[in-house]
VEXTIBA-568886 format. One record per residue (C-alpha): residue number from 0; residue in one letter; x negated, y negated, z. Coordinates in Angstrom, 3 decimals, decimal comma. Example, Ala and Ser with C-alpha at 12.3 -4.5 7.8 and 13.67 -1.06 7.14 Angstrom:
2
(0 'A' (-12,300 4,500 7,800))
(1 'S' (-13,670 1,060 7,140))
This chain:
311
(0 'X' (-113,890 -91,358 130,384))
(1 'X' (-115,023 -89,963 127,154))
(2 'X' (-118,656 -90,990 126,118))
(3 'X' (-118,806 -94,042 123,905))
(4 'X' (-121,135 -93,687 120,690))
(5 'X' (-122,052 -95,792 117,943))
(6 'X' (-125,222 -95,120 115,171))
(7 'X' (-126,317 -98,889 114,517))
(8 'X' (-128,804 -98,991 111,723))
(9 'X' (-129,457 -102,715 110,678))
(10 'X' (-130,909 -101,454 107,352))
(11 'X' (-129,420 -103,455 104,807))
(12 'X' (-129,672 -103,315 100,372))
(13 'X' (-129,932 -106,463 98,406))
(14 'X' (-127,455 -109,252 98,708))
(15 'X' (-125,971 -108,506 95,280))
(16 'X' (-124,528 -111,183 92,561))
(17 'X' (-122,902 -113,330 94,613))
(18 'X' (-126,098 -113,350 97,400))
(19 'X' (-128,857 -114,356 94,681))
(20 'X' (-125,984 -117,285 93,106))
(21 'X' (-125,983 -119,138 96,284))
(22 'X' (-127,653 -121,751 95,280))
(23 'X' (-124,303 -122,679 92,657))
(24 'X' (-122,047 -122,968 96,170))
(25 'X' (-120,779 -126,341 97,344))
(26 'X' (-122,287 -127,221 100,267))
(27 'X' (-122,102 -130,622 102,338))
(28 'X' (-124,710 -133,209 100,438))
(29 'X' (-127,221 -133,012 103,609))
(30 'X' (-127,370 -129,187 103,674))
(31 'X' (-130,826 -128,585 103,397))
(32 'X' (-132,930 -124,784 102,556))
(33 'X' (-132,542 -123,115 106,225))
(34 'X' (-128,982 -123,590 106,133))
(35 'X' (-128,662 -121,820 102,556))
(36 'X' (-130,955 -119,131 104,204))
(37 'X' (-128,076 -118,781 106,968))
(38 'X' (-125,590 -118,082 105,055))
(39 'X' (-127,945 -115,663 102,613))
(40 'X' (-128,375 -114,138 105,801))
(41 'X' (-124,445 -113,573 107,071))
(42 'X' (-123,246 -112,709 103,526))
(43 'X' (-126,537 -109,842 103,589))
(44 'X' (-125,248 -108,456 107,313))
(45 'X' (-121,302 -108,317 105,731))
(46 'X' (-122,378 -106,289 102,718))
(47 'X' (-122,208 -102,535 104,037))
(48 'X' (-118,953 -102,924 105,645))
(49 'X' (-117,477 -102,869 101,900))
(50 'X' (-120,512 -100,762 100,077))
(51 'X' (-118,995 -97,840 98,023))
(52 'X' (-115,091 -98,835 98,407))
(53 'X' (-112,620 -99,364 96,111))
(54 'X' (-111,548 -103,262 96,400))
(55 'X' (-108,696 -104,899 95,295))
(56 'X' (-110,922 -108,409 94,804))
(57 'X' (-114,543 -108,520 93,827))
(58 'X' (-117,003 -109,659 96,148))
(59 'X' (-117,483 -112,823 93,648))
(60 'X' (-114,122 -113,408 93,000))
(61 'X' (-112,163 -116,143 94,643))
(62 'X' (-110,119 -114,583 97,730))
(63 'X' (-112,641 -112,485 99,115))
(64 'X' (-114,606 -112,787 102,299))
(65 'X' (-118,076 -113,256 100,513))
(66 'X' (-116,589 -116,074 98,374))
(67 'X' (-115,229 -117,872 101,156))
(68 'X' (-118,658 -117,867 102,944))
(69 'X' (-121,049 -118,518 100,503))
(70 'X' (-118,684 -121,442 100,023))
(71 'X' (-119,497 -123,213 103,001))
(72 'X' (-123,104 -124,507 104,290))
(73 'X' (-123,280 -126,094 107,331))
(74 'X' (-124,608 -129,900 106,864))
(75 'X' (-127,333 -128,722 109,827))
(76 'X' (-129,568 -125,974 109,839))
(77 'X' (-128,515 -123,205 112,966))
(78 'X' (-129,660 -119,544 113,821))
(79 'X' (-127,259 -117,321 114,272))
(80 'X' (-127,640 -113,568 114,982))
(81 'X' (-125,302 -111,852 112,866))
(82 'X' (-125,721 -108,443 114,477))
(83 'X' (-125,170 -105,528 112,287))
(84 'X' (-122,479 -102,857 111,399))
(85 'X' (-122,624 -99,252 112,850))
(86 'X' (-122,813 -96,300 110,651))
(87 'X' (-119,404 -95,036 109,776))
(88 'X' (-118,611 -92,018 112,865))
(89 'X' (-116,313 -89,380 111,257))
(90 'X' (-113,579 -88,563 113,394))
(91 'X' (-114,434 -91,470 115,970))
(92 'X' (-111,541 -92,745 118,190))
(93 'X' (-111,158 -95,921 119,838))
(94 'X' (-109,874 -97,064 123,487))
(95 'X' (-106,373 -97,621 124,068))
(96 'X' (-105,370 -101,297 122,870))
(97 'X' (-108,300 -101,464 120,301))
(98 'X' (-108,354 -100,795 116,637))
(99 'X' (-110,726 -99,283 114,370))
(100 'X' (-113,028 -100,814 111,761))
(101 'X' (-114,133 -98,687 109,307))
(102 'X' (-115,045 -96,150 111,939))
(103 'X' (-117,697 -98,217 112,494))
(104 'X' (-116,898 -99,724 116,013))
(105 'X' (-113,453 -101,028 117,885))
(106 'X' (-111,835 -104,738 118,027))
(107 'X' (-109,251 -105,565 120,221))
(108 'X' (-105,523 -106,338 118,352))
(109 'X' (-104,880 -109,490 120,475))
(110 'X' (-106,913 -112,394 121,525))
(111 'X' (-108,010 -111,950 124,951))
(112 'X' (-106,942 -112,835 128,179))
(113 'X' (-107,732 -112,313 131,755))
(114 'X' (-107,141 -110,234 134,812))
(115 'X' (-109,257 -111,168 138,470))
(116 'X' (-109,992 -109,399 141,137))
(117 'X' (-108,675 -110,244 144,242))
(118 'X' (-110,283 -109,572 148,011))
(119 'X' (-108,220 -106,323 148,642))
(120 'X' (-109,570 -105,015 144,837))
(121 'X' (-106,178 -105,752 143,539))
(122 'X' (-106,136 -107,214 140,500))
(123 'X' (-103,197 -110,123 138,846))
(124 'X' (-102,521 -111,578 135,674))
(125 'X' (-104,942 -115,258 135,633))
(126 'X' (-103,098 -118,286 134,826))
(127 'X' (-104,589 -119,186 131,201))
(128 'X' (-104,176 -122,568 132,151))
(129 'X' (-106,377 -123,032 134,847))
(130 'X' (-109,707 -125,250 134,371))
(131 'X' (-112,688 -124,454 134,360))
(132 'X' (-112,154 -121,003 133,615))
(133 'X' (-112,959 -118,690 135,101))
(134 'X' (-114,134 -119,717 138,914))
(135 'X' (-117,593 -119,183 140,226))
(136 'X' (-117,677 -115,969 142,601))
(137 'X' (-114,125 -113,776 140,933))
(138 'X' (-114,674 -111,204 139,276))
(139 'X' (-112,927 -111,311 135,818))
(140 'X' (-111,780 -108,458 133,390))
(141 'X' (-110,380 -108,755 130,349))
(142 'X' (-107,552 -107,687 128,519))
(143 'X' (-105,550 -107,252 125,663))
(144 'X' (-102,059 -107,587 125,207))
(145 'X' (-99,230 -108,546 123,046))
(146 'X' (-96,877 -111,366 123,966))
(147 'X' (-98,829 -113,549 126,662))
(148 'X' (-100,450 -116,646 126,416))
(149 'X' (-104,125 -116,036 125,512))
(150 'X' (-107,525 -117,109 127,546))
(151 'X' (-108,506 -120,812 126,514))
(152 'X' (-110,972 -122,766 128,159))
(153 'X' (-113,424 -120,156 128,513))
(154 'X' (-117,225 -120,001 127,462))
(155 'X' (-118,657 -116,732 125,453))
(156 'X' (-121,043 -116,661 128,792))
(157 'X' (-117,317 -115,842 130,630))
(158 'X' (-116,068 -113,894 128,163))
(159 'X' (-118,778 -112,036 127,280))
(160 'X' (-118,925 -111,158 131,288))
(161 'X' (-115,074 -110,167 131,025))
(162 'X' (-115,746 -107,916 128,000))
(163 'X' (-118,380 -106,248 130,137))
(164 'X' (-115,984 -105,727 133,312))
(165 'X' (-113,560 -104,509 131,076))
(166 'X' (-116,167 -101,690 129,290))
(167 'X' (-116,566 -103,661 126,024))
(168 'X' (-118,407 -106,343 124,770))
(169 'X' (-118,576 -109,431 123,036))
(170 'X' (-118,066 -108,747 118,828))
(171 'X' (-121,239 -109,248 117,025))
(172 'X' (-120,464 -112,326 114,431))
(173 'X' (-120,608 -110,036 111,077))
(174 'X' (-118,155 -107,420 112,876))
(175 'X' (-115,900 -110,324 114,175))
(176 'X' (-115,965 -110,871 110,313))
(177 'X' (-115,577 -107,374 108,691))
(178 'X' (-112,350 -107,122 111,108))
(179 'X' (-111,036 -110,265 110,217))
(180 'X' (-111,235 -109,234 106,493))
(181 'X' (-109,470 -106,010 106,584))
(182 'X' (-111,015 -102,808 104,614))
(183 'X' (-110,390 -105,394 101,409))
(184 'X' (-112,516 -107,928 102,491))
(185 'X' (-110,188 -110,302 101,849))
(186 'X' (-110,624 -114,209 102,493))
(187 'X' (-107,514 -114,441 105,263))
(188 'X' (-106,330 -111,408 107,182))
(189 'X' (-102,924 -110,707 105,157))
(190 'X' (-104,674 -111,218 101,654))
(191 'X' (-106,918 -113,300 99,535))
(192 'X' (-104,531 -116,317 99,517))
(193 'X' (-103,898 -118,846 102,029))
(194 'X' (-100,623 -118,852 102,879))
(195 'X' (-99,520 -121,635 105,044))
(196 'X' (-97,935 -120,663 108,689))
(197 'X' (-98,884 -116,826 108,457))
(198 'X' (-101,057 -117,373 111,383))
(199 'X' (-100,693 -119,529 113,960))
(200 'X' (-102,385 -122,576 112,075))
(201 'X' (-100,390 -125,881 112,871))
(202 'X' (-98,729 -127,538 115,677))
(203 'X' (-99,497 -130,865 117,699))
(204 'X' (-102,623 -132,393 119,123))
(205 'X' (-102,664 -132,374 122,328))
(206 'X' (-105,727 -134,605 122,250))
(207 'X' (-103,546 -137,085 120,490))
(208 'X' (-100,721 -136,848 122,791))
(209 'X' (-102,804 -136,837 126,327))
(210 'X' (-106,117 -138,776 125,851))
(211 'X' (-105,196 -141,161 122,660))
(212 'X' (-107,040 -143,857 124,947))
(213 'X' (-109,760 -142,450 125,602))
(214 'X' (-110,795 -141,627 121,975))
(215 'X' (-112,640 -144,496 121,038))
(216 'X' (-115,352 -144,066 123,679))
(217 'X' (-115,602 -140,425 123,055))
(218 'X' (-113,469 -137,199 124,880))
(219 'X' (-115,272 -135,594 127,257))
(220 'X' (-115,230 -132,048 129,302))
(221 'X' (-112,165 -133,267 131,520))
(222 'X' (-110,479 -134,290 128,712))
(223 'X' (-110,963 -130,899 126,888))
(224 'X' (-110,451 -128,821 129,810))
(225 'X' (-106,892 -131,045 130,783))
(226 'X' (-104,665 -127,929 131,682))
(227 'X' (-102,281 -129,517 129,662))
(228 'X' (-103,582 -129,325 126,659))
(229 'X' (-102,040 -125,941 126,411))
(230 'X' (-99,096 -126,032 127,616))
(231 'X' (-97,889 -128,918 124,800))
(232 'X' (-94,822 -127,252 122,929))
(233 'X' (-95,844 -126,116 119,668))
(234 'X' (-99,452 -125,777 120,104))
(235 'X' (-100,757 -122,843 121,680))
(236 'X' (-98,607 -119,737 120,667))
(237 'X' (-98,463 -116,046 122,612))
(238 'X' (-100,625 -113,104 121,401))
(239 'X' (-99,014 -111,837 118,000))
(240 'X' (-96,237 -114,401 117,877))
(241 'X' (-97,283 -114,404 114,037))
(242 'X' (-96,721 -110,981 113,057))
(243 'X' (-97,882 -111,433 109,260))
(244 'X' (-101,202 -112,662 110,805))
(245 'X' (-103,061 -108,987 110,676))
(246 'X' (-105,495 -107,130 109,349))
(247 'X' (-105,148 -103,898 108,208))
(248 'X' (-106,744 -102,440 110,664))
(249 'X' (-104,853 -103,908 113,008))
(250 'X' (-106,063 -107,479 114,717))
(251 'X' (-103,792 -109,835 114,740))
(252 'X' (-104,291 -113,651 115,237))
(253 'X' (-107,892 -113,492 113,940))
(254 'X' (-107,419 -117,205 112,442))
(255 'X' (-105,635 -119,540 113,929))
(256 'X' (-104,124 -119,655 117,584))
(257 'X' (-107,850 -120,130 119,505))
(258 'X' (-111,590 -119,626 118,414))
(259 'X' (-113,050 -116,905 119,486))
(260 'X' (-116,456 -116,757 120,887))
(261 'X' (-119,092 -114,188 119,293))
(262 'X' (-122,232 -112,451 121,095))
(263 'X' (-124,673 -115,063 118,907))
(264 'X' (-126,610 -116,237 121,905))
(265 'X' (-126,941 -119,495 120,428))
(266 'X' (-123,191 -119,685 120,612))
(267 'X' (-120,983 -119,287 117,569))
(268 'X' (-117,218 -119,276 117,598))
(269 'X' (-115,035 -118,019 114,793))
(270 'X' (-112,054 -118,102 113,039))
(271 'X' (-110,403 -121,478 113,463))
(272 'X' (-107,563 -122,791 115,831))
(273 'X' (-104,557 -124,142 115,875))
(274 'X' (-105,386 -127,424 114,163))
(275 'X' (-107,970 -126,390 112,078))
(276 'X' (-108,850 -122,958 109,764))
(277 'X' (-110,791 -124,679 107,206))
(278 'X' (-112,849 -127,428 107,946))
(279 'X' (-115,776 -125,002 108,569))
(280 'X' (-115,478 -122,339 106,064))
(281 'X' (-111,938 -120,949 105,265))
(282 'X' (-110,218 -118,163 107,549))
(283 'X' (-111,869 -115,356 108,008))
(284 'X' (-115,555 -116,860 106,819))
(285 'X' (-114,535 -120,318 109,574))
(286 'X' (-117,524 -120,903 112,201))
(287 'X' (-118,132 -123,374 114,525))
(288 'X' (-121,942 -123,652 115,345))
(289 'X' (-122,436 -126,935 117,183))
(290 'X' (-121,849 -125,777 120,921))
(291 'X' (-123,810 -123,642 123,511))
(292 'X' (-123,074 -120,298 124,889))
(293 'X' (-121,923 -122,281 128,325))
(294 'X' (-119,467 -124,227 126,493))
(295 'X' (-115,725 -124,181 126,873))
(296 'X' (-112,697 -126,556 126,065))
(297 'X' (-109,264 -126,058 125,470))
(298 'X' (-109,193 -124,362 121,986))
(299 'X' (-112,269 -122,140 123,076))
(300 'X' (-111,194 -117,711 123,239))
(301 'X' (-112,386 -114,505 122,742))
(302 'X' (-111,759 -111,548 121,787))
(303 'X' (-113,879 -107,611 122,743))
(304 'X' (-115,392 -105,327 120,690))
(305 'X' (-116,615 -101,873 121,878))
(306 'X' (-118,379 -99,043 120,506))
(307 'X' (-116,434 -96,058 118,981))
(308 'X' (-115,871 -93,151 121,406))
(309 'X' (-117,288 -89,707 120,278))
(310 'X' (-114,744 -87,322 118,308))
């Protein structure tokens, strides 16, 4: 296997126009300083992935991936490690199955799911259904591939362990975010619009249709983790069943479909699911910050990141 190689420098300019005018965003009434300092801090990590190109949208104008952001403060203060963006490698090439961002590192083009090892060191397809995911003592890898049902229920702790097996890694938040956005840094994957049903962004609850009783006292992990939950018709949709939903670099399903975890230690998960691409920040700029790196339910996935290989 050729030698992976990546030049990270996590040297970054100012934050520009739009990073000093943060202050004029809308954020939720009990956002208080740190939180404005977290998003100062994501928009700051984003900013060389678009330094020196030619965009079709400004970085202050409505429809780009800055704008959508800075739009959003969480009502509660939470660290998150961004990460940071490689240099640009020349002539860099990625694994089979992953695309290139900016020749800066690899993504995989489908959310991810799951191969295991089995006693003979034969490996199968796992069932994306089964709960928890994965088992205690298999050895996971993971994969991906167009047209299957992709990896719910899993924590980034699991999926950042299948990333590994599989000679890749967890994506840092900022490049989850720079692929998500295409070279245009565009709000949503296909443009700077929202355009509803592109991506896999409605369907049924299965919450609603398994547990309705059990709302009022509160849904807990059995609930989330019911293996049904994905398998209600019209919710969960196969790897690039929305073919419009893609960057141009080539990842599809990066909003909508399932979250997908991050490397943030203090566990971030990004992009939105099928019930929800908005309530959080809007497509591509959607986090969810309120669970731990051990936590998984039913609308919980991942995707892998890797480092370029050398030209």
């Amino acid at each position: 296997m050729a030698a992976r190689f990546t030049s990270r420098l996590c040297v970054f300019v100012g934050l520009g126009a739009l990073g000093t005018s943060l202050a004029q965003a809308a954020p939720p009434d009990s956002a208080n300083l740190n939180s404005f300092v977290q998003v100062s801090r994501a928009l700051h990590a984003l900013e060389p992935a678009f330094a020196g190109s030619a965009r079709r949208v400004a970085p202050s104008a409505e429809g780009s991936i800055e704008k959508a952001i800075a739009k959003y403060t969480p009502g509660r203060a939470h660290p998150v490690e961004e990460g940071c963006l490689p240099q640009p490698t020349p002539g860099a090439r990625c694994p089979p199955g992953m695309a290139m961002v900016g020749a800066r590192f690899c993504v995989d083009k489908y959310e991810g799911s799951l191969d295991e090892t089995l006693p003979d060191g034969t490996t199968r397809p796992h069932s994306p259904y089964q709960t928890p995911t994965p088992s205690d003592g298999v050895v996971y890898s993971a994969r991906s591939i167009g047209g299957v049902v992709p990896q719910g229920y899993i924590s980034a702790a699991q999926a950042e362990s299948a990333c590994r097996v599989a000679r890749k890694r967890l994506c840092h938040p900022v490049e989850w975010r720079a692929a998500c956005a295409g070279s245009q840094g565009f709000a949503f994957p296909y443009g700077p619009t929202r355009a509803a049903g592109t991506c896999k962004d409605s369907g049924p609850s299965p919450m609603l249709t398994y547990h309705a009783e059990t709302m009022s006292r509160g849904w807990g992990s059995g609930e989330l983790n019911d293996p049904r939950n994905n398998q209600l018709e019209g919710g969960l949709a196969k790897t690039g069943a929305s073919p419009a939903c893609v960057s141009d670099y080539g990842a599809f399903d990066m909003v909508g479909n399932l979250h997908e975890w991050t490397a943030d230690p203090n566990g971030t998960f990004q992009g939105g699911y099928w019930l929800d691409t908005s309530q959080h920040g809007d497509g591509c700029a959607y986090r969810t910050i309120a669970h731990g790196f051990g936590y998984h339910d039913y609308a919980t996935g991942f995707r892998c990141c890797a480092d370029v290989l050398a030209p």
